[in-house]
NURO-521590 format. One line per 8 residues: number of its first residue (from 1); their letters; for each residue z, y, x of N, C-alpha, C. Coordinates in steps of 0.001 Angstrom, whole numbers. Layout:
N
NUM = A = Z:Y:X:Z:Y:X:Z:Y:X ~ ...;
# end
This chain:
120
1 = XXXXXXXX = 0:-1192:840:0:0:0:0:1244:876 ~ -402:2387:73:-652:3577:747:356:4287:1583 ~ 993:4411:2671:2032:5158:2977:3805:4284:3478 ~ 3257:2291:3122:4318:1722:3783:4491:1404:4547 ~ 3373:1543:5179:3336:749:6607:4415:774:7732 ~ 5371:-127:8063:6455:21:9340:6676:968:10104 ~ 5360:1510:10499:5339:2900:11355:6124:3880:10418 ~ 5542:3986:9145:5807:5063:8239:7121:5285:7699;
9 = XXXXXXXX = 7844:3803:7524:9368:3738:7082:10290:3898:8132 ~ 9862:3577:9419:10620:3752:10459:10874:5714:10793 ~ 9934:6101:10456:9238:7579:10630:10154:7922:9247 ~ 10512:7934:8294:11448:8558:7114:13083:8073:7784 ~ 13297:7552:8737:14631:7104:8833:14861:8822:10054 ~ 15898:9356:9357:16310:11075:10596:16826:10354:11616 ~ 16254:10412:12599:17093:9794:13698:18572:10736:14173 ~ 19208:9894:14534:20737:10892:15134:21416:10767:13897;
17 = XXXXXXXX = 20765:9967:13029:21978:10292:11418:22632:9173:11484 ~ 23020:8151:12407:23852:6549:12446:25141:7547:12432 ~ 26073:7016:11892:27692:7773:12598:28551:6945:11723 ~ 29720:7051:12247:30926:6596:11570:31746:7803:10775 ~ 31765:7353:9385:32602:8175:8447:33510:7838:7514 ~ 34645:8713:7985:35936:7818:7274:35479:6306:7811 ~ 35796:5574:6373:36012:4049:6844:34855:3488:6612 ~ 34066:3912:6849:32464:3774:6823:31338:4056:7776;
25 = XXXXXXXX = 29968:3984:7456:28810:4694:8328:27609:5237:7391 ~ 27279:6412:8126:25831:6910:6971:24960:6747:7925 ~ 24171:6699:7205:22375:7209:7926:21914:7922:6846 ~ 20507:8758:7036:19794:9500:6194:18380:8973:6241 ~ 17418:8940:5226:16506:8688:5269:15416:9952:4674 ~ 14592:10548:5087:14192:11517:4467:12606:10821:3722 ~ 12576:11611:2754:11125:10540:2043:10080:11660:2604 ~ 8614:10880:2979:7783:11260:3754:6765:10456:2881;
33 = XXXXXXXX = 6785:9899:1845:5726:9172:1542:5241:10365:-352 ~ 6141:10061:-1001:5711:11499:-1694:6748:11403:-3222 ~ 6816:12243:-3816:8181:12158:-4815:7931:10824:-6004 ~ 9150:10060:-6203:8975:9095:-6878:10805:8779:-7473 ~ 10794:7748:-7501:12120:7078:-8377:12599:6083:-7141 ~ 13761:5995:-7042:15047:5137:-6127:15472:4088:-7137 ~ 15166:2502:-7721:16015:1886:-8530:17089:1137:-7934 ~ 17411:1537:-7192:18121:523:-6280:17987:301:-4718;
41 = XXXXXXXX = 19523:289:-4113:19457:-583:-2463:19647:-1454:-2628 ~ 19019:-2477:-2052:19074:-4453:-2332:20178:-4736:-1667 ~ 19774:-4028:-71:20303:-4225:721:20479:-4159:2171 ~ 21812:-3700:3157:21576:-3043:4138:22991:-3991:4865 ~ 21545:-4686:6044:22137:-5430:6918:22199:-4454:8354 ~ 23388:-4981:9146:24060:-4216:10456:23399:-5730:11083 ~ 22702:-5467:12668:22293:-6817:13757:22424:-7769:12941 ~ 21738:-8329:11884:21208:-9035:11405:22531:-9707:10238;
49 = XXXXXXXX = 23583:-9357:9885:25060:-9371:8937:24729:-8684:7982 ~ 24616:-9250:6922:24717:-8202:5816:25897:-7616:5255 ~ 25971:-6580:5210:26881:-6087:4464:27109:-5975:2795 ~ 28403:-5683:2397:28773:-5561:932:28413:-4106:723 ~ 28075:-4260:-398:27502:-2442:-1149:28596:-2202:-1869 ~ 29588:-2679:-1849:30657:-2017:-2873:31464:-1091:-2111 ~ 31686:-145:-3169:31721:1336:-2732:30708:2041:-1968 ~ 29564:1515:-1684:28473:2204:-839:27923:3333:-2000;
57 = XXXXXXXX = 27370:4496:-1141:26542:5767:-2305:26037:6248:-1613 ~ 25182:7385:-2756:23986:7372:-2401:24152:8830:-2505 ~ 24068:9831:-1725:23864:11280:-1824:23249:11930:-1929 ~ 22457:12738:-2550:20914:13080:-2692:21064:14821:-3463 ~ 21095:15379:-2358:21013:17141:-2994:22325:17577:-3310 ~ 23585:16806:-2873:24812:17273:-2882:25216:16212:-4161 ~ 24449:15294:-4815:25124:14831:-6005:24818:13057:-5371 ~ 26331:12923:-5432:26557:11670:-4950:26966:10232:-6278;
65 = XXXXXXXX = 26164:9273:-5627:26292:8105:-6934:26712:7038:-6478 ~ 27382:6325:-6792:27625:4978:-6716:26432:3927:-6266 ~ 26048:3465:-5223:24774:2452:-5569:24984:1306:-6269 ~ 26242:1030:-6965:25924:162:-8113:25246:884:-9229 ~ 25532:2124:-9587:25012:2619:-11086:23445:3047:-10909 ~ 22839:2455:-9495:21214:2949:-9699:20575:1590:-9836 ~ 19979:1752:-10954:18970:518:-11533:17657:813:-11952 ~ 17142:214:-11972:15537:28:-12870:15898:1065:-14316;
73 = XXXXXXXX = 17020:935:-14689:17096:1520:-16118:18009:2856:-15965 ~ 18136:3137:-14500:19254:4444:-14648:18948:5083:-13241 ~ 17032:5195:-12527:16951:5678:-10732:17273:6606:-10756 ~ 16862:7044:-10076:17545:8119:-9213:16084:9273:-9030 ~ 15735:9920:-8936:14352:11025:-8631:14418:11600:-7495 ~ 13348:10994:-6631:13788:11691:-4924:11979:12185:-5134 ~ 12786:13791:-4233:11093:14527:-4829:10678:14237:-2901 ~ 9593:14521:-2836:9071:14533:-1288:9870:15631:-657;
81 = XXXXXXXX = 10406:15012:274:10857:16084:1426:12476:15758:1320 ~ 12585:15260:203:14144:14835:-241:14841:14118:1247 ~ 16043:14855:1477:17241:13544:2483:17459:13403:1353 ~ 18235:11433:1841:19138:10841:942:19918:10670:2196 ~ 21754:10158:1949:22207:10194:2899:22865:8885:2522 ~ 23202:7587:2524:23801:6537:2319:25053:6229:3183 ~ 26271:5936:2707:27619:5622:2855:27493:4395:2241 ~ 27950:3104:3608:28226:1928:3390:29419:1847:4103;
89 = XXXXXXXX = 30589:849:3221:32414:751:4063:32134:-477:5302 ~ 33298:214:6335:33273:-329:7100:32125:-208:8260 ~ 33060:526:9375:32927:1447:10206:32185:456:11395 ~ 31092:1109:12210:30598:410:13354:31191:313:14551 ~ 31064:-51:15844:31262:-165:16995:30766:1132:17445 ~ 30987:1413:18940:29947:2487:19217:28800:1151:20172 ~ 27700:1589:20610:26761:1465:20465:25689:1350:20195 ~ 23958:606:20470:23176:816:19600:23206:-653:18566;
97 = XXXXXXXX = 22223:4:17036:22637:-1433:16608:21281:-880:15703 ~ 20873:-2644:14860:19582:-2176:14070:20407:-2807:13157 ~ 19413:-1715:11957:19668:-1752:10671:18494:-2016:9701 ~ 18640:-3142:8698:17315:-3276:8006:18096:-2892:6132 ~ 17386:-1569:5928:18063:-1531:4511:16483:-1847:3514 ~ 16837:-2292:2770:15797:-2471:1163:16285:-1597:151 ~ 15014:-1119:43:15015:103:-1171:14234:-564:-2414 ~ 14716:-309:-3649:13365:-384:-4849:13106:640:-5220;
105 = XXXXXXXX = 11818:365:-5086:10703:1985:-5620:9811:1120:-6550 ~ 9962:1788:-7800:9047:1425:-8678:7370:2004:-8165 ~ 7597:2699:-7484:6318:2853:-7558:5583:1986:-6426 ~ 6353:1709:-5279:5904:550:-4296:6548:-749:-4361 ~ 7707:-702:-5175:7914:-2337:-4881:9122:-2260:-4055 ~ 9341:-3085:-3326:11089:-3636:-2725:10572:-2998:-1333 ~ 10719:-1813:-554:10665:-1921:676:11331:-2052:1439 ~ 11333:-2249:2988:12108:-2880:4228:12137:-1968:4950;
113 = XXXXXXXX = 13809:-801:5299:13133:-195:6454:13885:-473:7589 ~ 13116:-737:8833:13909:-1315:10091:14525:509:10670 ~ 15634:223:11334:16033:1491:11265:16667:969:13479 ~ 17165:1411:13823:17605:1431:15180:17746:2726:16210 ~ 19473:2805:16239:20116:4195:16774:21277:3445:17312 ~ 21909:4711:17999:23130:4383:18846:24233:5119:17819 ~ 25565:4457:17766:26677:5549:17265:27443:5556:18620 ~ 27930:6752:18698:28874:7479:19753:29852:6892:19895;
# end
């Protein structure tokens, strides 16, 4: 599809946005492909561990959501140019580490984005 290609999802991930917060870590992803709907994170594995999404959210223009309450029947509207900033619990190491999160976009389908940064 138009605009998913690996290069391109790797290229929406802000680099320098890995960090530890509170008892957690964010990254940001900025959308570069063009304004659409968020139904959901599937899921966002740390070096190949997946992690639990409970309590994870989703921040988007100062209004922060639960990523349980985003579904197919309740997304989210990320216009082009949009950061989102994601909070998942449970805090990293410092070093570098890869991250593979899954997004649903109705308009593309389940994507994969490989992500890889250092935290301080």
């Amino acid at each position: 599809m138009y605009g998913t290609s690996p290069e391109m999802l790797q290229r929406m991930y802000v680099k320098g946005s890995l960090q530890n917060q509170g008892n957690g870590f964010v990254f940001q992803v900025k959308n570069m492909i063009e304004s659409g709907s968020l139904s959901g994170i599937a899921k966002v594995a740390v070096d190949g561990e997946e992690r639990s999404l409970e309590g994870a959210t989703l921040d988007l223009n100062g209004k922060v959501r639960q990523v349980s309450e985003i579904s197919w029947s309740s997304p989210v509207y990320v216009s082009y140019g949009a950061t989102m900033t994601v909070f998942v619990s449970g805090t990293l190491p410092s070093g570098e580490h890869t991250i593979n999160a899954q997004f649903n976009v109705p308009e593309l389908g389940r994507i994969s984005m490989p992500i890889t940064d250092t935290v301080a």
